[in-house]
DRENKE-601425 format. One record per residue (C-alpha): residue in three letters; z negated, x negated, y negated. Coordinates in steps of 0.05 Angstrom, whole numbers, always signed. Layout:
<rec aa="ALA" z="Z" x="X" y="Y"/>
...
***
This chain:
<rec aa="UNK" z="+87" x="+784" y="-217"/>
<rec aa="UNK" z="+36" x="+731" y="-192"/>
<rec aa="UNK" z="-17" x="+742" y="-154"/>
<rec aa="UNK" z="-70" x="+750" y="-197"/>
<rec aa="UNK" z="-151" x="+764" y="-171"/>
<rec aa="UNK" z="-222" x="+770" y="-195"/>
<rec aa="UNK" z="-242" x="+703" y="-150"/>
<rec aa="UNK" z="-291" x="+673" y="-208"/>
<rec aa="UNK" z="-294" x="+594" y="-188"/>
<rec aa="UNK" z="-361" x="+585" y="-231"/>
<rec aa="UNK" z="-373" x="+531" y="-267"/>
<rec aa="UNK" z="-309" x="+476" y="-287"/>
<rec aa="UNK" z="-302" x="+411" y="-301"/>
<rec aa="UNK" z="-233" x="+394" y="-328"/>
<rec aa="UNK" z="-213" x="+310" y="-324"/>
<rec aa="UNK" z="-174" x="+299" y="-384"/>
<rec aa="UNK" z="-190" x="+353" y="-416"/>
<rec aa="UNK" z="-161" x="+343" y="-476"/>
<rec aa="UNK" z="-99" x="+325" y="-452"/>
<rec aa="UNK" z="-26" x="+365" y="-454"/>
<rec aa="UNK" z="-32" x="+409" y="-390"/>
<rec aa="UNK" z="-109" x="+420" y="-391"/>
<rec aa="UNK" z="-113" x="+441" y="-463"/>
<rec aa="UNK" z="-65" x="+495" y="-428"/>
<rec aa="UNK" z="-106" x="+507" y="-369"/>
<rec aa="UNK" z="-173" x="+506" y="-405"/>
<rec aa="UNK" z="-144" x="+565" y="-457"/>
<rec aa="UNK" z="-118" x="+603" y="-391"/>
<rec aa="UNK" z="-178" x="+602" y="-357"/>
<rec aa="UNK" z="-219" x="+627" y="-420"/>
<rec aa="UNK" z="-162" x="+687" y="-433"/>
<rec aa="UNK" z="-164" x="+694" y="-356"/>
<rec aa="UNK" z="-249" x="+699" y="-363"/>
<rec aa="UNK" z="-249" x="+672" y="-281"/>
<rec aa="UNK" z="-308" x="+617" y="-298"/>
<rec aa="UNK" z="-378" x="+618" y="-326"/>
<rec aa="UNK" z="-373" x="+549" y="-363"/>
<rec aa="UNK" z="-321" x="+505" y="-373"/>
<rec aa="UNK" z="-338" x="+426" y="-385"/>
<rec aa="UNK" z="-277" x="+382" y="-407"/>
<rec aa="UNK" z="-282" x="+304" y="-393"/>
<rec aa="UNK" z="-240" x="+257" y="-434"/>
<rec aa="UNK" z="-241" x="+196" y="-470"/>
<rec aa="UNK" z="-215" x="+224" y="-535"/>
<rec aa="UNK" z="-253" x="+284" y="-570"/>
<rec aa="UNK" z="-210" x="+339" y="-592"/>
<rec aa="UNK" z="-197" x="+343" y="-662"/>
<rec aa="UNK" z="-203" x="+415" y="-661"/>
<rec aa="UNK" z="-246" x="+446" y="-602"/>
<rec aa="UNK" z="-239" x="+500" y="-567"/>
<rec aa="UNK" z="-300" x="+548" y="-571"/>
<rec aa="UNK" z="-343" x="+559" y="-516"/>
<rec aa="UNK" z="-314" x="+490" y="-476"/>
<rec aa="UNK" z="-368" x="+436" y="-474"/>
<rec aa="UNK" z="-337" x="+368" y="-490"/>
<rec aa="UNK" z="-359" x="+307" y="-466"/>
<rec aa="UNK" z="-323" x="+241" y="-491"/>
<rec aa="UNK" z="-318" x="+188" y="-431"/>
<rec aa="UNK" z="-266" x="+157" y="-386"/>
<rec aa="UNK" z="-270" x="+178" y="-308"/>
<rec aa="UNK" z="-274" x="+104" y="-294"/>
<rec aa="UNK" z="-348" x="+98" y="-316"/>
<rec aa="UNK" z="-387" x="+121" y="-252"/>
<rec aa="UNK" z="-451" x="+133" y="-304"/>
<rec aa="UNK" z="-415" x="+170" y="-350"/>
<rec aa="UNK" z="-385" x="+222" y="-284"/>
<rec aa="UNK" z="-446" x="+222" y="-253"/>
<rec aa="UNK" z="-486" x="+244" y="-313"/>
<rec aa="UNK" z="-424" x="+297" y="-328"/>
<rec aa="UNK" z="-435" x="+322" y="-256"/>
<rec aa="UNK" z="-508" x="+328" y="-268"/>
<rec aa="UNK" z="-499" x="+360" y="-333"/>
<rec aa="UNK" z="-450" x="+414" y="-308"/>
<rec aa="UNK" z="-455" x="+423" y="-242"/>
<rec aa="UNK" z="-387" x="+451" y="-230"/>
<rec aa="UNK" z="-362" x="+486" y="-171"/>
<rec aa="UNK" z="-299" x="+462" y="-179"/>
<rec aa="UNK" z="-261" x="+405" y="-209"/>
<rec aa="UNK" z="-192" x="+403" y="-248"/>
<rec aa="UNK" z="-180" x="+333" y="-240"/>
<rec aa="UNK" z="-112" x="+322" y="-288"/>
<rec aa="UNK" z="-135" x="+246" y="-328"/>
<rec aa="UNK" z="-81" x="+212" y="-324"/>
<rec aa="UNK" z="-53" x="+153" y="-374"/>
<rec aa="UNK" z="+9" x="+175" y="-410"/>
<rec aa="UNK" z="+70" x="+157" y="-377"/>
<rec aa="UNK" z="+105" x="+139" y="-439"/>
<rec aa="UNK" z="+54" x="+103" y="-481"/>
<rec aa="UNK" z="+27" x="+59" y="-421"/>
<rec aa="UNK" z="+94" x="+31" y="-392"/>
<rec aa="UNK" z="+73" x="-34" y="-424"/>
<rec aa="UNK" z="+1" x="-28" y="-393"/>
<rec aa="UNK" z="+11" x="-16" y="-311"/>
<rec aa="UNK" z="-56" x="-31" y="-296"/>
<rec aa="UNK" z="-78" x="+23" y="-333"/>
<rec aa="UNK" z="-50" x="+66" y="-277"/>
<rec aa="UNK" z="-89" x="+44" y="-219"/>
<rec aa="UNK" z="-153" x="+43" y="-264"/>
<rec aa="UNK" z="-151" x="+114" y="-283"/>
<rec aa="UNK" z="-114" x="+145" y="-222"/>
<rec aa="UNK" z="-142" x="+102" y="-168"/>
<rec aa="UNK" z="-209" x="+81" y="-186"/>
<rec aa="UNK" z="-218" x="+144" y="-227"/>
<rec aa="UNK" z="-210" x="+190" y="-176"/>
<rec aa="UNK" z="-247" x="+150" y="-119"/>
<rec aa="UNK" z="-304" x="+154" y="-168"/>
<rec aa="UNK" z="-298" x="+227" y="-185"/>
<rec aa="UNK" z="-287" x="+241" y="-112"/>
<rec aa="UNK" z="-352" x="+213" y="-92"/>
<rec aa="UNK" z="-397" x="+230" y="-145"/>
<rec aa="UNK" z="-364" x="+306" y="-132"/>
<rec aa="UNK" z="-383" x="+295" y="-59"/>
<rec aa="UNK" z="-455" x="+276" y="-78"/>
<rec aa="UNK" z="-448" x="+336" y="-124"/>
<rec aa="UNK" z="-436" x="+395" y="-75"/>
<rec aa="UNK" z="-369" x="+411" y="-111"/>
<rec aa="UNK" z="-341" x="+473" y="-70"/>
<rec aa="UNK" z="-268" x="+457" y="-92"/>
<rec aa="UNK" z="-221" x="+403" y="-119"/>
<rec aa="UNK" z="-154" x="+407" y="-147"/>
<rec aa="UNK" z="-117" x="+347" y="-156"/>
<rec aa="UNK" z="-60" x="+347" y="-201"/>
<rec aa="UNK" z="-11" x="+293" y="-169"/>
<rec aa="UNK" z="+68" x="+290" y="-196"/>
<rec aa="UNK" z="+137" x="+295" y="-165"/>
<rec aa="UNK" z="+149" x="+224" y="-185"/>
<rec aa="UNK" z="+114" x="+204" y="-120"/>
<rec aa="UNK" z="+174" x="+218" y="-79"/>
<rec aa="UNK" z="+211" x="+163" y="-53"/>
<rec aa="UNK" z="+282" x="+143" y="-85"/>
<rec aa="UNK" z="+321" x="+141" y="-150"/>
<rec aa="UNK" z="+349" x="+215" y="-142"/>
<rec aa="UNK" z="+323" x="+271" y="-106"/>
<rec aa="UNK" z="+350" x="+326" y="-74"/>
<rec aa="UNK" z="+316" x="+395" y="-59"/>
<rec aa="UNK" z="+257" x="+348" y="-24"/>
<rec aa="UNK" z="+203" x="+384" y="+6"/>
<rec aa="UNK" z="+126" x="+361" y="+9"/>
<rec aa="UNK" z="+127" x="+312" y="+67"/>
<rec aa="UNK" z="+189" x="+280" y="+45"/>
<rec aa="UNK" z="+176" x="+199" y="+42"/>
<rec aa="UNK" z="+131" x="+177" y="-22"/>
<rec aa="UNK" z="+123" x="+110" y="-64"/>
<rec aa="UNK" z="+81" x="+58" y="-38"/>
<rec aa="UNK" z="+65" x="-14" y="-68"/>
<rec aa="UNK" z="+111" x="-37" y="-11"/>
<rec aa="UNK" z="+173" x="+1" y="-16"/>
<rec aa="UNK" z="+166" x="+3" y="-105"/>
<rec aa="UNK" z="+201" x="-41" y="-153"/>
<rec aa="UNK" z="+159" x="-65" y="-216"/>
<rec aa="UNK" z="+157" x="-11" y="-260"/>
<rec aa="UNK" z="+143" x="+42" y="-217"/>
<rec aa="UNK" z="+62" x="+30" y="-223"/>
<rec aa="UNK" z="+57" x="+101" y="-244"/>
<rec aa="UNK" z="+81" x="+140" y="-185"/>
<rec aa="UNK" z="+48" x="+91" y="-132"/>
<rec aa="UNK" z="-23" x="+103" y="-161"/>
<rec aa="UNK" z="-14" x="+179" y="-160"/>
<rec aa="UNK" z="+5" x="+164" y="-85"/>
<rec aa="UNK" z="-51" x="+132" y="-77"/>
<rec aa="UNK" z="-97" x="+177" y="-110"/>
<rec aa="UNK" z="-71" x="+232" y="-57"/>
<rec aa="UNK" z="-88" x="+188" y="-7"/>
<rec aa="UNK" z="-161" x="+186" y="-28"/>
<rec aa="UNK" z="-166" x="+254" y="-43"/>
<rec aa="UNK" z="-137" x="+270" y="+25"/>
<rec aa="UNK" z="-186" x="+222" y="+56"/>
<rec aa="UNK" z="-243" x="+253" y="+27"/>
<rec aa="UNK" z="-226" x="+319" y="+53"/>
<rec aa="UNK" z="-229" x="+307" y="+111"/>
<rec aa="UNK" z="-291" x="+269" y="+116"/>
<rec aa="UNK" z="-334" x="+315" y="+64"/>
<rec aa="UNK" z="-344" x="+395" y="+71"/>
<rec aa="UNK" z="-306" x="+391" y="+0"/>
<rec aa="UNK" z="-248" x="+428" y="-3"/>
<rec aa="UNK" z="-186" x="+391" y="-37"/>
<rec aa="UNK" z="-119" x="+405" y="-52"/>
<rec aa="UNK" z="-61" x="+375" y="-86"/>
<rec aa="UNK" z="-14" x="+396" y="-137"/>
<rec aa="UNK" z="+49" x="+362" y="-157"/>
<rec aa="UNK" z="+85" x="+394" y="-214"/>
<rec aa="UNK" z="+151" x="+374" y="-240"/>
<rec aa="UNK" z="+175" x="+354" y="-310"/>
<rec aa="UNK" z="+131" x="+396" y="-351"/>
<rec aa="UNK" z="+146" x="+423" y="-422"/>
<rec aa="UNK" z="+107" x="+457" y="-470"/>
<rec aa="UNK" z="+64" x="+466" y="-539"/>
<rec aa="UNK" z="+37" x="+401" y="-546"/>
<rec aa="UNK" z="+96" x="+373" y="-497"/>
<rec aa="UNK" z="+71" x="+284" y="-510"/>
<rec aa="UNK" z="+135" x="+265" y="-462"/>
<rec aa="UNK" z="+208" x="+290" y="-464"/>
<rec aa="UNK" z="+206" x="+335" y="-535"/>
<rec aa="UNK" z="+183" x="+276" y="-579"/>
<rec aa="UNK" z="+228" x="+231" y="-548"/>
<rec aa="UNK" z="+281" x="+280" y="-553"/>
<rec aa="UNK" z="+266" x="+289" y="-626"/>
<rec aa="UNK" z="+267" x="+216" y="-634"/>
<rec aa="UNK" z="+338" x="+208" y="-621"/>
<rec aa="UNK" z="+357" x="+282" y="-658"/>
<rec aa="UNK" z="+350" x="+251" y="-729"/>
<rec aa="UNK" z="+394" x="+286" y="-773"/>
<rec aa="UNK" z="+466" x="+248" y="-781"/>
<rec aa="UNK" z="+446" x="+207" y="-722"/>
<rec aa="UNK" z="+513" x="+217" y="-668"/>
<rec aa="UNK" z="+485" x="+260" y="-601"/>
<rec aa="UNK" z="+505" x="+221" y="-540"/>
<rec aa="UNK" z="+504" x="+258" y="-473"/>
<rec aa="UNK" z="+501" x="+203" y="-414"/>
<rec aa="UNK" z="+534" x="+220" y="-353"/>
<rec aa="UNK" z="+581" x="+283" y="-340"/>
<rec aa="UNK" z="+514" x="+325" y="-334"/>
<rec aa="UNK" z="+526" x="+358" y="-270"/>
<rec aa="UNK" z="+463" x="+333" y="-255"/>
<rec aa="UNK" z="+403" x="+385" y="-251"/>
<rec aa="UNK" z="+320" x="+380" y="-242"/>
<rec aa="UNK" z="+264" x="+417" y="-237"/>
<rec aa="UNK" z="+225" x="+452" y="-297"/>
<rec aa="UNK" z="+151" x="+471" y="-306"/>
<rec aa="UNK" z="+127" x="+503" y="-367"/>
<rec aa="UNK" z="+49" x="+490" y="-384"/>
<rec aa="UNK" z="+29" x="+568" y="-373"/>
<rec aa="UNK" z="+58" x="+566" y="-306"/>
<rec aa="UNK" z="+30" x="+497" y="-281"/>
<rec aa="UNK" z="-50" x="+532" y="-309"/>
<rec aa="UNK" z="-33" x="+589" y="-280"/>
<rec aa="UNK" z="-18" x="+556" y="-206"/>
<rec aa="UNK" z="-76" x="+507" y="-221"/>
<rec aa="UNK" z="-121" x="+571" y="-220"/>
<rec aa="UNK" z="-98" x="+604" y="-161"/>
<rec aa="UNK" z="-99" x="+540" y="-113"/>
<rec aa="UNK" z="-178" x="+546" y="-143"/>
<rec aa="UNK" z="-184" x="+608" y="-131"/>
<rec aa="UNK" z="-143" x="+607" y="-50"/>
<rec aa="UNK" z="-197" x="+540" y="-35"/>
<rec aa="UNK" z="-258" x="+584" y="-51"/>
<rec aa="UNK" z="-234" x="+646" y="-25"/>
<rec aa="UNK" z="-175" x="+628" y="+31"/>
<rec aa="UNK" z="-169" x="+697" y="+45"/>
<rec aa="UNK" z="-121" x="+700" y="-9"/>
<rec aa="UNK" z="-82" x="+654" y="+12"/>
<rec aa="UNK" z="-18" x="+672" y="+64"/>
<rec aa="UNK" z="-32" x="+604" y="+105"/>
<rec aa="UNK" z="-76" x="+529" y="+95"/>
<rec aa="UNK" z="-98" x="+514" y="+26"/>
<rec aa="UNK" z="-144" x="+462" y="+34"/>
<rec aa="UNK" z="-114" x="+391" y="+50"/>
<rec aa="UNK" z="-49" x="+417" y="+38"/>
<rec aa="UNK" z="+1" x="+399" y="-19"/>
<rec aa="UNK" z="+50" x="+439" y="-61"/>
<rec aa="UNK" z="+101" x="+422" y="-100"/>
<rec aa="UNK" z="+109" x="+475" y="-169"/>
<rec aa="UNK" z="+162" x="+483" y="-208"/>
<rec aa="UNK" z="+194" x="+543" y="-250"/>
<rec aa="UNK" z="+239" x="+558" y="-198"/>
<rec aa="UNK" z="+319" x="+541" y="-182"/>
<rec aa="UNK" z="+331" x="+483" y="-214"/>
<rec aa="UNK" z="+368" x="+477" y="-283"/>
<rec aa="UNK" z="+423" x="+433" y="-319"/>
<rec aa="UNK" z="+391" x="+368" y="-335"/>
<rec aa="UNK" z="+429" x="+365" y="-405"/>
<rec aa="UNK" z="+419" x="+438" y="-422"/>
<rec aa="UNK" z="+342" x="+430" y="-429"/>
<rec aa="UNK" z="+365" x="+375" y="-485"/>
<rec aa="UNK" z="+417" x="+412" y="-514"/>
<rec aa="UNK" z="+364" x="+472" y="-525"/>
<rec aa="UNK" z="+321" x="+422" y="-555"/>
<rec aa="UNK" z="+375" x="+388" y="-600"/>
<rec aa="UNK" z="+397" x="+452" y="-632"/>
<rec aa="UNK" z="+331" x="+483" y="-648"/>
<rec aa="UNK" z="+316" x="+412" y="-678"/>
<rec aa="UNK" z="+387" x="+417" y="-720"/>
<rec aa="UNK" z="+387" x="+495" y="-722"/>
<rec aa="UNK" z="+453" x="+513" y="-692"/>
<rec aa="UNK" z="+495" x="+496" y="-632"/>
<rec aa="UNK" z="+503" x="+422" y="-620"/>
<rec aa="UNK" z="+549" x="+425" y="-557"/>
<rec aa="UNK" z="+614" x="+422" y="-600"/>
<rec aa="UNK" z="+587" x="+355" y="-632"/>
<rec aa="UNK" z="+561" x="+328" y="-570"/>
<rec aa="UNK" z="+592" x="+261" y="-547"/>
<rec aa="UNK" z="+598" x="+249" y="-477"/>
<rec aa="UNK" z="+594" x="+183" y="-451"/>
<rec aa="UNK" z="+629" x="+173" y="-376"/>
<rec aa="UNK" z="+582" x="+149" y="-321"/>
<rec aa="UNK" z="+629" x="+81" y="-321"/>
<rec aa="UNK" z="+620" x="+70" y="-382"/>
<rec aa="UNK" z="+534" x="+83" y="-380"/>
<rec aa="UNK" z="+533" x="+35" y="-318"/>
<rec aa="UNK" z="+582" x="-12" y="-350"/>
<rec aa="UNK" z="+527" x="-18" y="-407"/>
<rec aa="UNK" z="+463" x="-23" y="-371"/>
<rec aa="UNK" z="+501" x="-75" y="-319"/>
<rec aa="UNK" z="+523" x="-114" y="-391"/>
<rec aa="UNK" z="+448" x="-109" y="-427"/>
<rec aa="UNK" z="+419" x="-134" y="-360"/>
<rec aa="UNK" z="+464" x="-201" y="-349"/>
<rec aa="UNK" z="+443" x="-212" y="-432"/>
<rec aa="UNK" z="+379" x="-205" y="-418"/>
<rec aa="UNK" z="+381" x="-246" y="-352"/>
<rec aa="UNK" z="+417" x="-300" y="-388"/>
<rec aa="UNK" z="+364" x="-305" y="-449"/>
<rec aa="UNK" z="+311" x="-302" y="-406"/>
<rec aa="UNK" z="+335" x="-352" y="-360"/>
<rec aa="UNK" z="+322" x="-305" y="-309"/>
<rec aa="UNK" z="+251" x="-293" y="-307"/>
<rec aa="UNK" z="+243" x="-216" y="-340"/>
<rec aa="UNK" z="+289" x="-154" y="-337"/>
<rec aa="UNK" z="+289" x="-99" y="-390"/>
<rec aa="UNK" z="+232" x="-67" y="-372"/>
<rec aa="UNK" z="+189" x="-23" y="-414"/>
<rec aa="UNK" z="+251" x="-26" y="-460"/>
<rec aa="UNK" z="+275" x="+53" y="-442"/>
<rec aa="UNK" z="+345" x="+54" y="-477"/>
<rec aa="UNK" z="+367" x="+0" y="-439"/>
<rec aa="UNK" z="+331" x="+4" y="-365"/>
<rec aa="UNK" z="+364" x="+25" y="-308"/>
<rec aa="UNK" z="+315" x="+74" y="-284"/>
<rec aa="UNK" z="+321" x="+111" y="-349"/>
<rec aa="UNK" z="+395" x="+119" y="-337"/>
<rec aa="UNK" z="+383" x="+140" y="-255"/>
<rec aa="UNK" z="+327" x="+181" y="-286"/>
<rec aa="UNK" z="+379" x="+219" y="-335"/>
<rec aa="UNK" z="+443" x="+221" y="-287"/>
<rec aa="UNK" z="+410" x="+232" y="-226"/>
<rec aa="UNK" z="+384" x="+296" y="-195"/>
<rec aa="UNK" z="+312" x="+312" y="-187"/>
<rec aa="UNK" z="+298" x="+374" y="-149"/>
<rec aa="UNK" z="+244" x="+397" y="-110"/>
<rec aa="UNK" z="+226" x="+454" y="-56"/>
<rec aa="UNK" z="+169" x="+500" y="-82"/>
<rec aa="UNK" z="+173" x="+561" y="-41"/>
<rec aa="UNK" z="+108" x="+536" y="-2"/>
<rec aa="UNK" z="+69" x="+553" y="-65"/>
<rec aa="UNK" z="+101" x="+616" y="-66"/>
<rec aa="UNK" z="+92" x="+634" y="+6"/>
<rec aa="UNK" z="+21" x="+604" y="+13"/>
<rec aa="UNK" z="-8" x="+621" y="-58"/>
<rec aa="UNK" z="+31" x="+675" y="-78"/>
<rec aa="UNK" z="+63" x="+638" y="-143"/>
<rec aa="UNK" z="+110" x="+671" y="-180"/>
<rec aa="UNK" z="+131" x="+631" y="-238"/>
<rec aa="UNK" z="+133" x="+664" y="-311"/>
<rec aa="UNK" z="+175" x="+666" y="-366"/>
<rec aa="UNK" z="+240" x="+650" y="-398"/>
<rec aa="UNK" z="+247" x="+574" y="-400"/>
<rec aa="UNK" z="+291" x="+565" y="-459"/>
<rec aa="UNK" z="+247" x="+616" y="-496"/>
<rec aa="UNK" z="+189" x="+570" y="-483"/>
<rec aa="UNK" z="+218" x="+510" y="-487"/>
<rec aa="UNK" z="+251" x="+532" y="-569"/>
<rec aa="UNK" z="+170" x="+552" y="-581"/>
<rec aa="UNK" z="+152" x="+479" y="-565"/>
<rec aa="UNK" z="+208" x="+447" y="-607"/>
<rec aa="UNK" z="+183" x="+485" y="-660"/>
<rec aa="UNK" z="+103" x="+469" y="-654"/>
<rec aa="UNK" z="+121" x="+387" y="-659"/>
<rec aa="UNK" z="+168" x="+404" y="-709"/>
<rec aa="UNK" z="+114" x="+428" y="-747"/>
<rec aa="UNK" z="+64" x="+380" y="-730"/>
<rec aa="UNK" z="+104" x="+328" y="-744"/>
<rec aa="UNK" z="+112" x="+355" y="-813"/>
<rec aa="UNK" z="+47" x="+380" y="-827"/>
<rec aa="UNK" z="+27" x="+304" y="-804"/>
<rec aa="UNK" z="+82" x="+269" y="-860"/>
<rec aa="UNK" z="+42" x="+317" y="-912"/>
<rec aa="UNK" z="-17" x="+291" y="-901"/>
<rec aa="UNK" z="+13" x="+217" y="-900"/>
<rec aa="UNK" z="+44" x="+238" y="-963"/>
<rec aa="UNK" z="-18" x="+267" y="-1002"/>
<rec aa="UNK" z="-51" x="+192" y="-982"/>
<rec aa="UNK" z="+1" x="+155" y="-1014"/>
<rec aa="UNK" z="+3" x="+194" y="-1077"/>
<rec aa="UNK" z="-76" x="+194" y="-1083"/>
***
């Protein structure tokens, strides 16, 4: 089981708090009952609240609209998950460094200013240096603006935003800590299950790319709230805690890491509702290389060299590394340290989400329906 404790951490302020993971963590820490008040910051209201969370619509780059928050709230500690969506923004890199860099200096200091007992950064294991990774552990070699190709805008501001965060505990009596989950999946999952689904369309031939030996780390959304909450709860109260909490990082996962393909084949036959391996077409790595290599020259040529495929995800090379490569991490520092012990059956969880945006996506072609034949 995981450690569990009655460590209240006060009042909360969640960044992004309408977002995928802290809708998760906000309901977790009301079934949990370990605050007084929760306060969730994010530029786009919910369209359906959650009772008893106090919702206030602003983006953490406007150092009036934190600063007000903060004096609004007062939290003891601060959840600070805002960041841009990966998939939406690839065409916007800017967006990255204005949300995770200037975002969280400005959080930091105004939660300096604020007397904030504790802050939990949520960071990503995308910050790790290289294409493929390999059972890395948290001081492995991270992205920087130096050693990053274009494209990569993402993980190099979440590097930076540990930097800052790192910085300013160790020149404030704040307590900080960093978080970096892997490839999370979940109700409400805005990444790999909609893209997934995307491609699932019935009729539509199922390509596998690679041989699929390849495996990667998991995190389901109940498990990332639930390790959010203890780091909280370790910074207040390090007696809990079997070592440093503050100024350290962890990485989280669900545990060993699984089959890269079998978390889409899961997904691909709840979508169809039966097995899909038997119609499952697997395309050699030659052959996937042979491709990208192919789309690249075209694209070289009719751009007379001055762009690359990027943004353009079925034909970008670090899509392919992304889904032939391995991406494994080391969490058992969370688990010695915080006393994490991840939850659940993955595929069981994993079906669960298929089937919410299966549903919302239908529920959402109703109501596009019922306006056309108004």
């Amino acid at each position: 089981m995981m450690t569990r404790n009655n460590q209240n951490l006060g009042s909360v302020l969640v960044t992004g708090g309408n977002g995928f993971m802290a809708t998760h963590l906000i309901k977790t820490l009301i079934a949990r009952n370990v605050c007084s008040s929760i306060t969730a910051l994010d530029l786009n209201p919910p369209l359906d609240p959650i009772a008893n969370v106090t919702y206030v619509q602003g983006s953490v780059t406007s150092s009036s609209i934190i600063q007000d928050t903060l004096r609004t709230c007062g939290p003891d500690v601060i959840f600070h998950t805002a960041s841009p969506n990966v998939t939406t923004n690839r065409d916007h890199p800017q967006i990255f460094y204005d949300v995770n860099v200037t975002g969280t200096r400005l959080l930091l200091e105004a939660a300096d200013r604020a007397n904030v007992k504790a802050f939990v950064f949520t960071s990503t294991c995308d910050v790790y240096l290289g294409d493929t990774h390999k059972d890395l552990k948290e001081d492995a070699p991270i992205c920087t603006k130096e050693n990053s190709p274009t494209g990569h805008e993402y993980p190099v501001s979440k590097a930076l935003a540990e930097e800052l965060v790192l910085s300013s505990c160790e020149a404030t009596e704040m307590k900080c800590v960093i978080l970096r989950p892997t490839h999370l999946y979940g109700d409400g999952d805005t990444h790999a299950i909609p893209v997934a689904l995307d491609v699932c369309a019935p009729y539509w031939p199922l390509v596998q790319l690679g041989a699929g030996k390849n495996v990667f780390d998991i995190l389901s959304t109940e498990n990332c709230a639930a390790v959010h909450i203890l780091a909280a709860q370790c910074l207040l109260n390090p007696s809990l805690a079997k070592g440093p909490v503050s100024k350290q990082i962890f990485n989280i996962s669900d545990g060993p890491a699984i089959n890269f393909w079998d978390f889409f084949i899961v997904i691909y036959s709840e979508s169809r509702g039966h097995d899909i391996r038997p119609e499952l077409w697997v395309m050699p790595d030659w052959l996937v290389w042979f491709l990208v290599s192919a789309i690249e020259w075209a694209w070289w040529v009719a751009t007379a060299g001055t762009k690359r495929p990027q943004g353009k995800e079925w034909m970008e090379r670090s899509i392919m590394v992304f889904v032939t490569g391995d991406h494994e991490y080391d969490g058992s520092k969370a688990e010695r340290v915080l006393g994490y012990r991840p939850q659940g059956n993955w595929k069981d969880v994993l079906r669960k989400a298929v089937r919410w945006e299966i549903e919302r996506r239908e529920g959402e072609a109703r109501v596009m329906w019922g306006r056309k034949t108004l």
